[in-house]
N, C-alpha and C positions, 0 to 999 in steps of 0.2 A: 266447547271451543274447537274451530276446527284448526289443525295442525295441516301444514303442508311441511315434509320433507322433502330435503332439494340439499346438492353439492353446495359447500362454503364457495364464498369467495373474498379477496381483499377488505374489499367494504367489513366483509362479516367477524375478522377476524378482532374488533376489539371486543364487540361483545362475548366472542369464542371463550376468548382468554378471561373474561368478567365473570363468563359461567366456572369457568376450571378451577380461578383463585376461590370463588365460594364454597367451590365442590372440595377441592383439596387441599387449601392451604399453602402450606409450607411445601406441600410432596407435591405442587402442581409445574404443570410442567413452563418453564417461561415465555413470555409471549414471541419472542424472532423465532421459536423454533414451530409453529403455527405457522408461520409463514413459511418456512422452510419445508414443513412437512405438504405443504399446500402446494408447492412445486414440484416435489417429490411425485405424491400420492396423488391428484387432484380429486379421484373417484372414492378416496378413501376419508377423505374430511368430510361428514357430512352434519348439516344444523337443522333445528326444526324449527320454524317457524309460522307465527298467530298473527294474530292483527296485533296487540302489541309489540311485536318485535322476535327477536330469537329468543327462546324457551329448554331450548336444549343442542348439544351436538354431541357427536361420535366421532373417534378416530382410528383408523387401522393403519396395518400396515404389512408387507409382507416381506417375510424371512429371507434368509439366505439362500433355502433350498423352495424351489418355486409350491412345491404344495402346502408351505410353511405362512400360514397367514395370525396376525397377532391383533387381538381390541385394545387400543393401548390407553384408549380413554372413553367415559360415558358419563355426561354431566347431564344431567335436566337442573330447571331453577326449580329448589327446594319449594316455594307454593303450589308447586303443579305436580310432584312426582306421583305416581299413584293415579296415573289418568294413561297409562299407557303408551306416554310421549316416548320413556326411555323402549320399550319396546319395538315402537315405530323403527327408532332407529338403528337400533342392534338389527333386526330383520333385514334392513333396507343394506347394513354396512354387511353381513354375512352371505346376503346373496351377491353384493360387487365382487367380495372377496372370492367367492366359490367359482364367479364365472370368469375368475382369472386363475384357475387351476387350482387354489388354497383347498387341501383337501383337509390341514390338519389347523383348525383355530384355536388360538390359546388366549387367554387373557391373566391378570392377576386382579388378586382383589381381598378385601380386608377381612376375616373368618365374623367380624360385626357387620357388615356392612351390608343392608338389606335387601340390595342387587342382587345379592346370591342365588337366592330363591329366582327370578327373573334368571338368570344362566343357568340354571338347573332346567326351569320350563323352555329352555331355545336349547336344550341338549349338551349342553357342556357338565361334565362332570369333573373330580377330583382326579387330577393327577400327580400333583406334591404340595407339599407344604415349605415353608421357608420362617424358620421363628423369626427372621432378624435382616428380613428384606430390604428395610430401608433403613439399619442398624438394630444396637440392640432395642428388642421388645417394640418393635415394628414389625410383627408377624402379613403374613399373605400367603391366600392361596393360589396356587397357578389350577385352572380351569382349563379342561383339553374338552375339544367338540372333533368328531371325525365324520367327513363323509363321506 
């Protein structure tokens, strides 16, 4: 299947949010704040899309202090993962981010959750832990990349 990735736009943002609710549930983030971030970031929303439609997106964003860049989300549609989609796009959103000075990338993520491995192989390792992230027994890792 060929994948193009390419910046969201307007249009893209219901199915954005159709990925996220699948991806996250409850912990996903709500759909006006996609738009919001799409104003913000433009270079930092990015989707992947097939001939059937969008298949995946990524979200960044950067920190307070300018070499401070953050993955604040990475969905692919659960038929497809394991095909390299989600990879595409972490590459695609780590090099916007770097070539706006983000020297230090962090992201957080579930100690189950099989992306791990994928963050280890794009260089991000372990920098803390948090049991109770999104309350109790909600555990997450924070994942630090430096370049």
């Amino acid at each position: 299947m060929k994948t193009k990735i390419r910046g969201a736009t307007k249009a893209d943002l219901g199915e954005v949010f159709r990925l996220e609710q699948a991806g996250f549930g409850s912990h996903g983030y709500p759909d006006f704040l996609f738009r919001q971030l799409l104003e913000l970031w433009p270079n930092f929303l990015l989707v992947a899309e097939s001939e059937g439609g969008l298949v995946g997106y990524a979200l960044g964003g950067m920190g307070e202090a300018k070499e401070q860049g953050w993955i604040l989300s990475l969905a692919v549609d659960e038929r497809l993962r394991g095909q390299g989609i989600g990879k595409a796009l972490l590459q695609r959103l780590v090099a916007e981010l770097t070539e706006r000075g983000c020297t230090e990338l962090r992201l957080t993520v579930h100690p189950d959750n099989t992306a791990v491995g994928l963050y280890r192989v794009l260089g991000f390792e372990l920098e803390t832990s948090e049991p109770d992230y999104f309350g109790p027994g909600e555990p997450r890792l924070v994942l630090l990349r430096r370049d």
